[in-house]
C-alpha positions, 0 to 999 in steps of 0.5 A: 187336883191336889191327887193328880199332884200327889200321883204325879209326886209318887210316880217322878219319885219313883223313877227318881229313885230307880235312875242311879241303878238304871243308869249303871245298867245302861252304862254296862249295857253300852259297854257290852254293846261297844266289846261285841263289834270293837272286832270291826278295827281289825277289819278296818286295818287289816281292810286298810292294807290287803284283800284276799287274791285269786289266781288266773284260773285255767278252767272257765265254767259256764254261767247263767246271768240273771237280770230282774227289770222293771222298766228299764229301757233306758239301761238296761240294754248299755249293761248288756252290750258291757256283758257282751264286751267281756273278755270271757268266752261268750259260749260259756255265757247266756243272759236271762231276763225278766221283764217285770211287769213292764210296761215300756220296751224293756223286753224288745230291747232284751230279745233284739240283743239276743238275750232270753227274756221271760214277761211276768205280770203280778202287781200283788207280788212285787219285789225283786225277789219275787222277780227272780223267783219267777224267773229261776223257776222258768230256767230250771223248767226250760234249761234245768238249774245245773244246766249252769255251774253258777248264776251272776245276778245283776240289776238293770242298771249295772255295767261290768268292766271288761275282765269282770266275768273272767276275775269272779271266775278266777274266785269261783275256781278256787271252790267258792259258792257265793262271791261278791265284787267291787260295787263302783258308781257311774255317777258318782259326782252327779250330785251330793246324794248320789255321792254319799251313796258312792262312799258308801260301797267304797266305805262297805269294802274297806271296812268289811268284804277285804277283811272277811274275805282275808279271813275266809269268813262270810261277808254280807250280799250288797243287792246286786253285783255278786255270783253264787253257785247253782247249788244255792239255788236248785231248788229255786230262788225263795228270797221275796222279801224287801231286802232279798240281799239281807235273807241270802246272806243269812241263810247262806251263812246259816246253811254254813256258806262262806261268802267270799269277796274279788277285789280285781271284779269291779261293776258300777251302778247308778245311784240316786240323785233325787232326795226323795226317791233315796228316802223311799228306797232307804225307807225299804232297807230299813224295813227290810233290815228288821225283818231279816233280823227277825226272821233270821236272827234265832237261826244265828244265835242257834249257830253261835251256840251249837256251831256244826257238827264234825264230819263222822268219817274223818278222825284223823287228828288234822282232820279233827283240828281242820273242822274246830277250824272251821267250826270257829270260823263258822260260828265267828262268821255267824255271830258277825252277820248277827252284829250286822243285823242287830238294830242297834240304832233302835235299841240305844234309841230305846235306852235314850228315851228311857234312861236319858230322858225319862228317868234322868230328868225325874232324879233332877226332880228330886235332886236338882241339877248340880254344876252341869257341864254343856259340853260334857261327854267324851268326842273330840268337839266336847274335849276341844270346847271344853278347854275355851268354856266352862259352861255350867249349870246348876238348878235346886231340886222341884219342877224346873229342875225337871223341865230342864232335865228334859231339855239337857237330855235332848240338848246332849244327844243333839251335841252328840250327834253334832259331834258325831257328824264332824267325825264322821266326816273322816270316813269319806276322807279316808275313803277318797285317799285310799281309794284314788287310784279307782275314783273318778277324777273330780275338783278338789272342792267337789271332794270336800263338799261331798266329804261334808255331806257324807255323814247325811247317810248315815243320818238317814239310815237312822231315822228310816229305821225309827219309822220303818218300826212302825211304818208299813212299806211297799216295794216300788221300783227307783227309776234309772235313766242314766245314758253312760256306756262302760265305754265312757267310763274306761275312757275317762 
């Protein structure tokens, strides 16, 4: 016993000692991590006020629109007749579907309205990547894939405003491979979840597609809504993992593609309303996330570094200074979708458990605890508690000291995080006034549930992510059963 007590003495003593000079580390560390994506106000201003603009293009190019669906009877014919009601030219158009192992009338409702249907059955390969793996295949073996200038990829469950084809056009003339659009929901006030998902892609356009897209940098592919050119995919569809948006994004970008985004293009889509079904599908972008970030990230840190080489046959100075332009843009623009697929949330957890928790609560071993502040760090609820309490702590140096050390730690990042949900609360503010105009009209008291409830999304991106670490995943599809037409959204 009286080793087991010395052990223990040795080792809290040695961590003890290590906590001061860990502890400046961690700080200089989430420093670091802050100056690396404090580039992001600038997207949330310059978001704020402007977006990139297209003009009406006089050239109407000849698209492919590819739908991956998996039991989709209930919508998916309602997003053909909105792809049918649009003001482009309906020759230069053609609707490709796969019905993947369906088991419902997905593919007769397809072929009844006209559209090319193609019937996949493969329960070992089951995302939506695979889906459209399967389906590019079959038109590259039945049209070829530069039958067509470019595809729109779309889910089931998605509905285009009538000028959509014809805006995303308009962007497309202007030598853009890869755009994506304004991502709207259907039924956004359905309930509280399906609301903190409608803020979301509000949230993701204001504070990243119009900035990037002003400074024709390379935003990040959201799963649905977006269109790319033919050449992306000419020799086929090769992006199967959980998260097929996440490893297009990447590889475009390291190939050296820009990915713009239209404003003036707006699809909706229909977001869950069942706490479950959202858990499991977050549960899948978790995973998803990391794996792009491992597969992926070696090839961004190559690009941040070595950059593109200059074009050989172009030594003009203007030329020379267009492509250090370009080279800039293009490595910025790699480094930005790194920021975006760095776990950050898994990394601080690390350094909380490690630093905040381990090692602290061994230096109050060895030290005590002297005039601890409850309300101590730097957000808005700890500077505004503190001016009404003074609530302090203070405990001699042994093992109660150690034990309350523990539960100091967790009791400050339970504040922090309590702190930080209230702030949070002003983005679905923000959201909801700059976005009015293209919000549903809804009860001021539905608006201010759902500013509540908002933060509840990013909580749960978080704590998917820490099981997805160590969480196997399966693809499964989420069930959409919504009835709304884009009639009835542009009557209401």
């Amino acid at each position: 016993m009286n080793f087991i007590t010395y052990l223990f003495n040795e080792i809290i003593t040695f961590f003890g000692h290590l906590y001061p000079g860990i502890r400046d580390i961690n700080n200089i560390i989430g420093i670091v991590f802050s100056a690396l994506v404090y580039y992001k106000v600038v997207y949330f201003l310059v978001g704020m006020f402007t977006t990139r603009k297209f003009k009406k293009s006089t050239k109407n190019y000849k698209y492919g629109i590819v739908i991956a669906a998996r039991n989709e009877e209930m919508v998916i014919g309602n997003l053909i007749d909105s792809i049918k009601k649009q003001d482009y030219p309906s020759d230069l158009i053609t609707i490709f579907v796969v019905a993947d192992n369906c088991t419902d009338k997905t593919a007769s409702i397809v072929r009844e309205k006209g559209c090319i249907c193609y019937e996949r059955f493969d329960d070992l390969h089951r995302t939506k990547g695979y889906a459209l793996e399967y389906l590019f295949d079959n038109i590259d073996k039945d049209y070829g894939i530069k039958s067509f200038d470019g595809y729109f990829v779309f889910d089931a469950d998605n509905l285009l405003k009538t000028d959509y084809i014809s805006r995303m056009n308009d962007a497309f003339a202007e030598g853009e491979k890869i755009i994506t659009s304004y991502r709207h929901s259907k039924n956004f006030d359905e309930n509280w979840i399906s609301s903190t998902y409608a803020i979301h892609w509000l949230r993701s356009i204001r504070t990243g597609h119009r900035a990037r897209s002003v400074f024709h940098l390379a935003t990040n592919i959201q799963g649905t809504g977006f269109l790319i050119a033919s050449e992306i995919v000419e020799n086929g569809w090769h992006y199967t993992s959980l998260t097929e948006d996440r490893a297009l994004t990447v590889d475009s970008v390291a190939s050296g593609y820009s990915i713009t985004y239209q404003d003036e293009a707006i699809f909706y889509d229909e977001q869950p309303t069942n706490l479950k079904i959202a858990l499991r599908q977050r549960l899948r972008w978790s995973k998803g996330h990391l794996l792009a970030f491992i597969e992926t990230s070696p090839k961004l840190v190559r690009n941040i570094i070595f950059g593109r080489k200059y074009a050989k046959n172009k030594k003009s100075y203007e030329s020379l200074k267009l492509n250090i332009i370009d080279s800039i843009r293009y490595r910025f623009a790699s480094f930005d979708i790194l920021m975006l697929s760095i776990p950050f949330s898994v990394i601080n957890l690390v350094r909380w458990i490690l630093v905040s928790v381990l090692l602290y609560s061994s230096y109050t071993y060895l030290n005590g605890i002297i005039d601890f502040n409850f309300f101590h760090g730097s957000t808005y609820l700890s500077r505004f508690l503190r001016m009404f309490f003074d609530i302090k702590l203070s405990i001699p140096a042994g093992i109660k000291a150690l034990y309350m050390g523990l539960i100091l730690a967790i009791w400050s990042r339970i504040f922090y995080r309590i702190a930080s949900y209230f702030e949070h609360i002003f983005e679905a503010i923000y959201v909801f006034i700059i976005e009015r105009k293209r919000i549903k009209k809804m009860s001021f008291w539905k608006k201010v549930l759902y500013s509540f409830t908002w933060p509840i999304f990013d909580i749960i991106g978080r704590y998917t992510t820490y099981v997805a670490v160590f969480k196997r995943v399966e693809w499964k599809p989420i069930p959409h059963n919504s009835k709304i037409t884009i009639d009835d959204i542009t009557k209401s």
